[in-house]
C-alpha positions as CSV (number, residue, x, y, z in Angstrom):
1,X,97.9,83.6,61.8
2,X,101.4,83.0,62.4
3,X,103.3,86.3,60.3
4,X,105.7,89.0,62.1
5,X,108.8,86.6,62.7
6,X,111.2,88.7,64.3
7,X,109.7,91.8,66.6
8,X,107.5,89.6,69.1
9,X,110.7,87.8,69.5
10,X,112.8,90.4,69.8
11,X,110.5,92.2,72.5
12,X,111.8,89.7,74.3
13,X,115.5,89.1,73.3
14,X,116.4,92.3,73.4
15,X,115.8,93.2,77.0
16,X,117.3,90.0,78.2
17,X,120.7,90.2,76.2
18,X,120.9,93.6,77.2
19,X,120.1,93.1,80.7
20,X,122.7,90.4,81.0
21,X,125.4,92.6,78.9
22,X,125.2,95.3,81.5
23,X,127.9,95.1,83.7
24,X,130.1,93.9,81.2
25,X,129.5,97.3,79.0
26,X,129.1,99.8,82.9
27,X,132.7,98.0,83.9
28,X,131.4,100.1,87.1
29,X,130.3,103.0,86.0
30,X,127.0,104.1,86.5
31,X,127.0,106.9,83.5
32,X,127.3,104.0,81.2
33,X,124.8,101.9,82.8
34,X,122.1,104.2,83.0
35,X,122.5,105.4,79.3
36,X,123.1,101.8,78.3
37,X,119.3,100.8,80.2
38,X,117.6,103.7,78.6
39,X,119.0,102.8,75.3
40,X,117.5,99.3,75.6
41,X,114.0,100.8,76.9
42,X,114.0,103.0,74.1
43,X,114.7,100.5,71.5
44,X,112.0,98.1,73.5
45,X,109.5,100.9,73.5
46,X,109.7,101.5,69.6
47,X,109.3,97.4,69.3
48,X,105.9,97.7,71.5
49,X,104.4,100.4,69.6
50,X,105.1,98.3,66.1
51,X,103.1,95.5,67.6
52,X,100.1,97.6,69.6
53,X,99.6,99.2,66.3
54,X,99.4,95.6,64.6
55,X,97.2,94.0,66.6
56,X,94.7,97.3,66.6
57,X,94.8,96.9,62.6
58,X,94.9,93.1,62.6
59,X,93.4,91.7,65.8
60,X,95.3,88.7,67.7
61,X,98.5,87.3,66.0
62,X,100.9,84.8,66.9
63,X,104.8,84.1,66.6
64,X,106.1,80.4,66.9
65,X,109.7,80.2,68.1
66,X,112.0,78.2,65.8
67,X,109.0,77.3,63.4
68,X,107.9,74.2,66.3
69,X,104.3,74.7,65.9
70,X,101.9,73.7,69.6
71,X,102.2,71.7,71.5
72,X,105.7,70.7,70.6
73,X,107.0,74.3,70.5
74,X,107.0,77.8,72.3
75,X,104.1,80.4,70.8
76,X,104.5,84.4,71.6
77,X,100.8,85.7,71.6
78,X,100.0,89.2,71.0
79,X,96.1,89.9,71.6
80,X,94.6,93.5,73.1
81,X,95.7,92.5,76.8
82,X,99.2,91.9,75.9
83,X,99.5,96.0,75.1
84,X,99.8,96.1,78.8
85,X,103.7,96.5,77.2
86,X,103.1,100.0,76.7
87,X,102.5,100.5,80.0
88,X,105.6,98.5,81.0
89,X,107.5,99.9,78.5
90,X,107.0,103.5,79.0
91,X,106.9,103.1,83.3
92,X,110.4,101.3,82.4
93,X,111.6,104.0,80.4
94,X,110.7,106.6,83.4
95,X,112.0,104.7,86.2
96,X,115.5,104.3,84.4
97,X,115.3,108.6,83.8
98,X,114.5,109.2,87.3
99,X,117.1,106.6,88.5
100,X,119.4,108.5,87.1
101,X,119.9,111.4,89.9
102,X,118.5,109.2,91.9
103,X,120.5,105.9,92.7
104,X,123.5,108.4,93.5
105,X,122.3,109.1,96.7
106,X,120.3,106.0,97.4
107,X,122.4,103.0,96.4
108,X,126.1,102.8,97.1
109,X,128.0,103.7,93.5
110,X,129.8,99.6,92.6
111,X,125.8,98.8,93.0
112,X,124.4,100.8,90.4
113,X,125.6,98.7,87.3
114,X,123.6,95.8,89.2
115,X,121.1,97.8,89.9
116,X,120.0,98.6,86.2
117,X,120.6,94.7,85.3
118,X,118.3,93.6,87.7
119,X,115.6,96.3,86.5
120,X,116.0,95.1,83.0
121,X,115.3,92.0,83.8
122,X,112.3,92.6,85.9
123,X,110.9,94.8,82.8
124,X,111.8,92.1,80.8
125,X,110.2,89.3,82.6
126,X,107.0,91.2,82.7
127,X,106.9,91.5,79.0
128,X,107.6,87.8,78.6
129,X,104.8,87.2,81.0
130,X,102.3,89.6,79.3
131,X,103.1,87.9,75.2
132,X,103.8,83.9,76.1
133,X,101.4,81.8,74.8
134,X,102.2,78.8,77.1
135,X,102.1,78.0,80.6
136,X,105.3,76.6,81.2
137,X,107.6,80.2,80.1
138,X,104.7,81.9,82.1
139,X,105.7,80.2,85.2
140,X,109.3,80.9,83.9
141,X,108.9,84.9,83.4
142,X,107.2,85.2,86.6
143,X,110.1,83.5,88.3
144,X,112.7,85.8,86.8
145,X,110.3,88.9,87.4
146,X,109.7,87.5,91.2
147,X,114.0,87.1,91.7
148,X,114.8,90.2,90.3
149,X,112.3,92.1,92.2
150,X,113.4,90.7,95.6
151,X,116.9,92.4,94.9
152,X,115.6,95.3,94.0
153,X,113.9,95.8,97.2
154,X,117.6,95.1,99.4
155,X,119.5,96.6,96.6
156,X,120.3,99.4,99.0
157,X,122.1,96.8,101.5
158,X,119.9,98.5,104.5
159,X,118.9,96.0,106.8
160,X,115.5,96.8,107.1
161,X,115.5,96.8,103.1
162,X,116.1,93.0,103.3
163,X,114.1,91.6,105.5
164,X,111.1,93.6,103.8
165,X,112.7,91.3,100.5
166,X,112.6,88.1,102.7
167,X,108.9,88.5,103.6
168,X,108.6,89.0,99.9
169,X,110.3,86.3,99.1
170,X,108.7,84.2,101.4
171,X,105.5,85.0,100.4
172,X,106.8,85.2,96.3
173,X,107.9,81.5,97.2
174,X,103.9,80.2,98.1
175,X,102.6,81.6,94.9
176,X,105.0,80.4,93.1
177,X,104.4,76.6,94.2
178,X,101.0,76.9,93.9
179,X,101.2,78.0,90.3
180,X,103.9,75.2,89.6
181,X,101.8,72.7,91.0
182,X,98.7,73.9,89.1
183,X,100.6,74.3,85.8
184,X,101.5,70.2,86.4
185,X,98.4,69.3,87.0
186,X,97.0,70.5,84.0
187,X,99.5,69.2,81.8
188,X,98.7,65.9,83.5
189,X,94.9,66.2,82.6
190,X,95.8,67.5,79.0
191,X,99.3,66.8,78.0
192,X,99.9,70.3,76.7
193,X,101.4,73.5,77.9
194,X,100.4,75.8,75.4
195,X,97.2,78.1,76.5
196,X,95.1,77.4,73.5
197,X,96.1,73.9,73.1
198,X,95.1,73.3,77.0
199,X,91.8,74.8,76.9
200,X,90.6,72.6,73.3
201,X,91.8,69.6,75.8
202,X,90.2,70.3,78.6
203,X,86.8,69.0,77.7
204,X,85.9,65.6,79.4
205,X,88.7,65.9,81.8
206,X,87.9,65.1,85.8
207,X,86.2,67.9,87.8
208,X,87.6,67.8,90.6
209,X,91.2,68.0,90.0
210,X,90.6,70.7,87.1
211,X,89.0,72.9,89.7
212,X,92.0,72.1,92.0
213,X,94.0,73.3,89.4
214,X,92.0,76.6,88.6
215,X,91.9,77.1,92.0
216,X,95.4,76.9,92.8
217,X,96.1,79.0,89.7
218,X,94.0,81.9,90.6
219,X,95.0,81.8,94.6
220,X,99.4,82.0,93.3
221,X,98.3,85.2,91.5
222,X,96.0,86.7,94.0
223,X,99.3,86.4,96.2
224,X,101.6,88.0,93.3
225,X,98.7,90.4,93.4
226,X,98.6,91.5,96.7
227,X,94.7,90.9,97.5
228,X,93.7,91.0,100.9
229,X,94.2,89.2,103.2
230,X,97.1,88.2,100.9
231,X,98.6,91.4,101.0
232,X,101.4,91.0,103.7
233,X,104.4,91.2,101.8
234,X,103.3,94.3,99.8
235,X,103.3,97.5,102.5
236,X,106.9,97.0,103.8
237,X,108.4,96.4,100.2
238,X,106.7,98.9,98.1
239,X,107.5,101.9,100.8
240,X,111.2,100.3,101.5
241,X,112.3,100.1,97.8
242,X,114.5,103.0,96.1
243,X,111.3,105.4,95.1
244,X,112.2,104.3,91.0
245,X,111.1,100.8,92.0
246,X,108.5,101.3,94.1
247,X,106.9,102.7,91.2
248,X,107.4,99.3,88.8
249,X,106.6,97.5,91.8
250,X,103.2,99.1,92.5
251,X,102.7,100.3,88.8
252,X,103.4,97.2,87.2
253,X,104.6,94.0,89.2
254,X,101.7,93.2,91.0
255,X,99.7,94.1,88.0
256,X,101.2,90.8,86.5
257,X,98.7,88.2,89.0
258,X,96.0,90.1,87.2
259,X,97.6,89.4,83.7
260,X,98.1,85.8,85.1
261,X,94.4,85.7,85.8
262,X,93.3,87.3,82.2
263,X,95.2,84.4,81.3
264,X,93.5,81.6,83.3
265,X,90.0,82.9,82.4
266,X,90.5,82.9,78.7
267,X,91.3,78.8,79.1
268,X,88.4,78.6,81.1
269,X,85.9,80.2,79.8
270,X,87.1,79.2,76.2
271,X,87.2,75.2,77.2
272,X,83.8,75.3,78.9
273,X,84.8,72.8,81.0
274,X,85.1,74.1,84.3
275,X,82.5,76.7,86.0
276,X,83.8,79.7,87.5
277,X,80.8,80.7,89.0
278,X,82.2,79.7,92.7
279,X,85.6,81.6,92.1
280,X,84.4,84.6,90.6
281,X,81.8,84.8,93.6
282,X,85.1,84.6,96.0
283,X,87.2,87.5,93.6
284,X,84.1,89.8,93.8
285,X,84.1,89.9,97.9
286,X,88.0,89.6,98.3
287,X,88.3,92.6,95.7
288,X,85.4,94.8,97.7
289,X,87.2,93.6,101.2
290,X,90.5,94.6,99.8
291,X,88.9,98.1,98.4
292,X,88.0,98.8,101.5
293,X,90.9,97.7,103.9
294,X,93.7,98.7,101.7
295,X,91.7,102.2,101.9
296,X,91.2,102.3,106.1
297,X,94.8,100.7,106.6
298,X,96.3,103.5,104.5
299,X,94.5,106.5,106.5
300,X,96.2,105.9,109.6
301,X,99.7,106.1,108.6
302,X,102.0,109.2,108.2
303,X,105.2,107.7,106.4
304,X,104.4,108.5,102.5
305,X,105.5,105.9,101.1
306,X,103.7,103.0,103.4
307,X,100.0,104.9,102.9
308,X,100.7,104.8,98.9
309,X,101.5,101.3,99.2
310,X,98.5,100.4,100.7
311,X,96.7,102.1,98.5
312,X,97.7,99.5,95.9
313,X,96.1,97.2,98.0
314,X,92.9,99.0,97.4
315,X,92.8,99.9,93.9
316,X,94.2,96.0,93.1
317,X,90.6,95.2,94.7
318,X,89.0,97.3,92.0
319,X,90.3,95.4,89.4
320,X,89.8,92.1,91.1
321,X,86.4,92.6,91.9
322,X,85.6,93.8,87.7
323,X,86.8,90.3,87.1
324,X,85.1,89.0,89.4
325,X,81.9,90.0,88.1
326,X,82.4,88.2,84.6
327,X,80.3,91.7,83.2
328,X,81.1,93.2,79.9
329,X,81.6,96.4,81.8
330,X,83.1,94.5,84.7
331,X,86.2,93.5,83.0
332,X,86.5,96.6,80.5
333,X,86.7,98.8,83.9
334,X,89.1,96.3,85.1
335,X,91.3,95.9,82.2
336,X,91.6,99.5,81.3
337,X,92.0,100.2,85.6
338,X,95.8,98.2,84.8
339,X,96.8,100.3,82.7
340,X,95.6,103.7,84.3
341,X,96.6,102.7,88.1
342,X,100.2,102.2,86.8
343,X,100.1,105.6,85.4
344,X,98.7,106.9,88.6
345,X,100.7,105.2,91.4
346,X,103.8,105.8,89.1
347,X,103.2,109.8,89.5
348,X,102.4,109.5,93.4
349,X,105.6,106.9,93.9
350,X,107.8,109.3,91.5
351,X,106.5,112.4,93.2
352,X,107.0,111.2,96.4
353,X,110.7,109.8,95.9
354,X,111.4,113.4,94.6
355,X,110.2,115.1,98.0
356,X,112.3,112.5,99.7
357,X,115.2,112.8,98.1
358,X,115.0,116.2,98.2
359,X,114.2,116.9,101.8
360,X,115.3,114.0,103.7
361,X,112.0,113.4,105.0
362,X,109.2,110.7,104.1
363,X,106.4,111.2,107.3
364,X,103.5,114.0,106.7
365,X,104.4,115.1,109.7
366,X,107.6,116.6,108.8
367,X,106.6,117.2,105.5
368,X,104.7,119.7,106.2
369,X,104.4,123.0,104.2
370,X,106.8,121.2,101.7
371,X,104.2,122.2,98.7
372,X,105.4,125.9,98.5
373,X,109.5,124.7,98.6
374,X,108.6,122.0,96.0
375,X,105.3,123.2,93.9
376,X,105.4,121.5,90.9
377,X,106.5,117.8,92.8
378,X,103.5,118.7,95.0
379,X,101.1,119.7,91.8
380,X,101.7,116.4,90.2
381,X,101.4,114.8,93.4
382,X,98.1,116.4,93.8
383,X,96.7,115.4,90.2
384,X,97.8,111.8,90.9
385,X,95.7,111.8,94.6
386,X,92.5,113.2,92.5
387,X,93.3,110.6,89.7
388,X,93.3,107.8,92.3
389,X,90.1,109.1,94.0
390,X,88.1,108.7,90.4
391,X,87.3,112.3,90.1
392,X,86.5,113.5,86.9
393,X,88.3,114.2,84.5
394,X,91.1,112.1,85.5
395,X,92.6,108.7,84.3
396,X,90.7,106.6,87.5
397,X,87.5,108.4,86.8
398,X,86.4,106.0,83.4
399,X,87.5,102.7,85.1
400,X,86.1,102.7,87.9
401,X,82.2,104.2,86.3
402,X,82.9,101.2,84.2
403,X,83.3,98.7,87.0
404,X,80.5,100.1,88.8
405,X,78.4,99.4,85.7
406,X,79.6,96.3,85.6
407,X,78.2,95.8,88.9
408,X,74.5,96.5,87.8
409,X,75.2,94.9,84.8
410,X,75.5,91.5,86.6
411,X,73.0,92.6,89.1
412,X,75.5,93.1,92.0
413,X,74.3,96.6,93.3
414,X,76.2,96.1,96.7
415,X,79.7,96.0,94.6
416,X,79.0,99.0,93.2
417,X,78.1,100.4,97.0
418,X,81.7,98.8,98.1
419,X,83.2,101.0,95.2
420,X,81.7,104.2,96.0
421,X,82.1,103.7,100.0
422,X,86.2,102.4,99.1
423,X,86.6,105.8,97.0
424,X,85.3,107.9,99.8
425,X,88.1,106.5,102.2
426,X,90.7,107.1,99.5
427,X,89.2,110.7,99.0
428,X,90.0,110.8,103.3
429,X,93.7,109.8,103.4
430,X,95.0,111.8,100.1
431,X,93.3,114.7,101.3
432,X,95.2,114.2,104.7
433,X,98.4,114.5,102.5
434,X,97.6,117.0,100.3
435,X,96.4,119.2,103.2
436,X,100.1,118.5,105.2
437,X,101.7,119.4,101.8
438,X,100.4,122.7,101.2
439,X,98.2,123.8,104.4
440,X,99.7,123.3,107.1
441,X,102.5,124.8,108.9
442,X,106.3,123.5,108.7
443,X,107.3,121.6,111.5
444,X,110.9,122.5,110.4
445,X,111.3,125.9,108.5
446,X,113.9,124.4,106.7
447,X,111.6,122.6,104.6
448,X,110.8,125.9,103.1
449,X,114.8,126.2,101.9
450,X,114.6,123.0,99.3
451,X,114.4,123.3,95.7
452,X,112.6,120.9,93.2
453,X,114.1,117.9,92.1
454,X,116.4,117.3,89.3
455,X,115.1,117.5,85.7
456,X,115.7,114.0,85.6
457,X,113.1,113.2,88.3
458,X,110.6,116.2,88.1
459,X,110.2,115.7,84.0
460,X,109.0,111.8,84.8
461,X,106.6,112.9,87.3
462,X,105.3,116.0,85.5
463,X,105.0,114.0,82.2
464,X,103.3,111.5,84.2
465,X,100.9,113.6,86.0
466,X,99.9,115.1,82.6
467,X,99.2,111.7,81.5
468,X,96.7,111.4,84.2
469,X,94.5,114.2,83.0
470,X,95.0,113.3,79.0
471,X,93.9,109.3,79.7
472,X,90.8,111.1,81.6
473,X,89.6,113.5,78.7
474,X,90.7,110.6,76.0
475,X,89.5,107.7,78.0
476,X,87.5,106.3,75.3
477,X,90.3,105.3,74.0
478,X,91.6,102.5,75.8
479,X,88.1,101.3,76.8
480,X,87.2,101.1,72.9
481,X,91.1,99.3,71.9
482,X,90.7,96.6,75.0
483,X,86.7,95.8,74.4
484,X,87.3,92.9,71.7
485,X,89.5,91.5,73.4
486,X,87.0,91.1,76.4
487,X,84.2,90.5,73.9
488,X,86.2,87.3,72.8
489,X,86.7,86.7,76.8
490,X,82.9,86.4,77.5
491,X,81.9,85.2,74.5
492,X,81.5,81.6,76.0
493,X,79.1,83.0,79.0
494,X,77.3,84.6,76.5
495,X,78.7,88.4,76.6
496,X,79.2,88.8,80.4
């Protein structure tokens, strides 16, 4: 069904234009480009709901650019998965509030303008990524999401802020070969780009350079994902970057290998032609390996920042390991884990990039005692660590049940073990910070003389941290909205 012309389009255009446009309309002022980025999000975010609410109503729906139908021509897709927007879209919208106070301080002033181009376009490029229907603008978005996101880590011109963006680049640069070459070699065995076009091709093509291919695939966006032992670029720039963008980084950019991956499975599992038994087997024990080594890396550190980006490590195994196990419950865990992990890492990155900036100060150590100088910061903070954990009734709580389901459901007891023994390390570290925050006695009694943030950056993380608790208590929700869509996904195996 090819219908909605303009919007799915637009999604896209608009962003990009605007991102481009920046400067030009800033002319160096950072007033006009912050209001000018949170105009663009805003007129975004109203574009996203239009469509979520469309393709609950409808189901899937497509948008061919410039009327050239597949394979000639470039097809926008919209199916349950791509509502990973709202995520994007509403993190996006956040980042650019909080920025606002925040950049002042962090990122010398002629930067600023540059810095809300480059975020645009990183939001934008993970929209792209989430609604293009062929391969070929899919490696393109995740180049322009992968460039942008290396500046944003050195934005601030620190030394140590670019070579944590060299390693990421470095490491960006691997993936993103190994994608390219996989993307050619399947338009070598089918002559197509587009997704759906590929996977009605596939059938009677040669093994052993299609499971190159899938292999290849799946191994570029397990490095854009960060799963161990993969994971070497991630730690030095998630806890480097200016707090706003630590927050898209961990929230949503690594989130797009697993998109990438949604991707790659619906042409497999839709052609039939290639058995993913092998490569599921491999994401299941890399995603209970990364579970539990993101976890025991992050409880030895004492810089804020660096434990909450290994953390991301850890909960990026959760969702790789539900995919993994090719379970109804599996992937429903996993896909609904995107969405609430964003929300949940956003509120700890947010809530720690307040303290910061507040206090000067990013190790527990010195931190201590900073909950009763900053109690609401340190509240949300709080509600984020027992979101993360999977206690109920939080936003982490649902997903991860529904992955350890998934786990019996396939007859894998021992991933659901992994899960449980991963949550109870997570449990150890945030209770390390929480304790520091409000037990413990200040190392520096002028801890206890800061105030809370701006409005600009505690109403983000407070709106954030409430969000936590309402995806918990209305967690149905999601799991009910995304479940066709993974229906459809394991329809082939014969419903997971």
């Amino acid at each position: 069904m090819i219908t909605w012309p303009p919007l799915l389009a637009l999604l896209i255009a608009v962003p990009m234009t605007s991102a481009v446009l920046t400067p030009a309309i800033a002319r160096g002022s950072a007033r006009r480009a912050f209001w000018w980025a949170l105009a663009v999000m805003s007129v975004a975010s109203i574009i996203a709901a239009m469509l979520i609410i469309r393709v609950s109503h409808e189901g899937p729906f497509s948008y061919v650019v410039g009327g050239w139908v597949a394979p000639y021509g470039i097809e926008l897709r919209f199916d349950e998965f791509s509502a990973a927007i709202a995520i994007i879209c509403l993190l996006g919208t956040l980042a650019i509030i909080f920025s606002k106070e925040y950049v002042t301080h962090a990122i010398a002033e002629p930067r600023i303008p540059y810095y809300y181009t480059l975020l645009l376009l990183n939001l934008m490029a993970m929209i792209g990524f989430t609604v293009t229907g062929d391969l070929f603008n899919l490696f393109v978005f995740m180049e322009i999401l992968s460039l942008s996101g290396y500046a944003l880590v050195a934005v601030s011109g620190e030394r140590i802020a670019e070579m944590a963006a060299f390693k990421y680049l470095v490491m960006g640069a691997v993936s993103s070969l190994l994608v390219l070459f996989s993307i050619g070699l399947l338009y070598a065995l089918t002559g197509s780009l587009n997704m759906a076009d590929v996977a009605e091709r596939l059938d009677g093509a040669a093994a052993a350079p299609l499971a190159v291919a899938f292999a290849c695939i799946t191994l570029g966006f397990m490095v854009k994902s960060a799963v161990f032992p993969l994971h070497v670029w991630l730690p030095d720039a998630h806890a480097i970057a200016p707090s706003p963008i630590s927050a898209v980084l961990s929230g949503l950019v690594v989130k797009v290998g697993i998109i990438g991956m949604l991707r790659v499975y619906q042409i497999a599992y839709s052609s039939g032609a290639v058995d993913m038994t092998g490569l599921n087997t491999v994401l299941m024990w890399l995603g209970a390996i990364s579970i539990v080594m993101g976890a025991f890396f992050a409880v030895f550190q004492d810089d804020i920042k660096l434990m909450l980006a290994y953390s991301t490590i850890s909960n990026i195994g959760y969702i790789v390991m539900g995919l993994g196990l090719a379970s109804t419950y599996g992937v429903i865990g996993a896909s609904v884990h995107v969405f609430n992990h964003a929300l949940i890492k956003a509120t700890l990155f947010l809530g720690a990039g307040a303290i910061i900036h507040q206090t000067g100060k990013r190790t527990l150590s010195d931190l201590a005692g900073v909950g009763r100088a900053m109690p609401f910061t340190v509240a949300a903070i709080s509600i984020g660590a027992i979101s993360i954990v999977g206690i109920p009734p939080t936003a982490g709580f649902l997903c991860k049940w529904y992955i350890a389901l998934g786990a019996m459901q396939a007859g894998r007891p021992f991933f659901a073990f992994a899960l449980v023994f991963g949550a109870l390390f997570i449990f150890i570290y945030y209770i390390r910070m929480v304790n520091a925050f409000y037990f413990q006695k200040p190392k520096d009694p002028s801890i206890l003389e800061v105030h809370e943030a701006p409005a600009t950056m505690l109403g983000p993380t407070l709106l954030l941290a409430a969000l936590c608790l309402v995806m918990g208590v209305f967690g149905r929700l999601p799991l009910s909205f995304i479940e066709p869509a993974v229906n459809r996904l394991l329809a082939p195996l014969g419903g997971g």
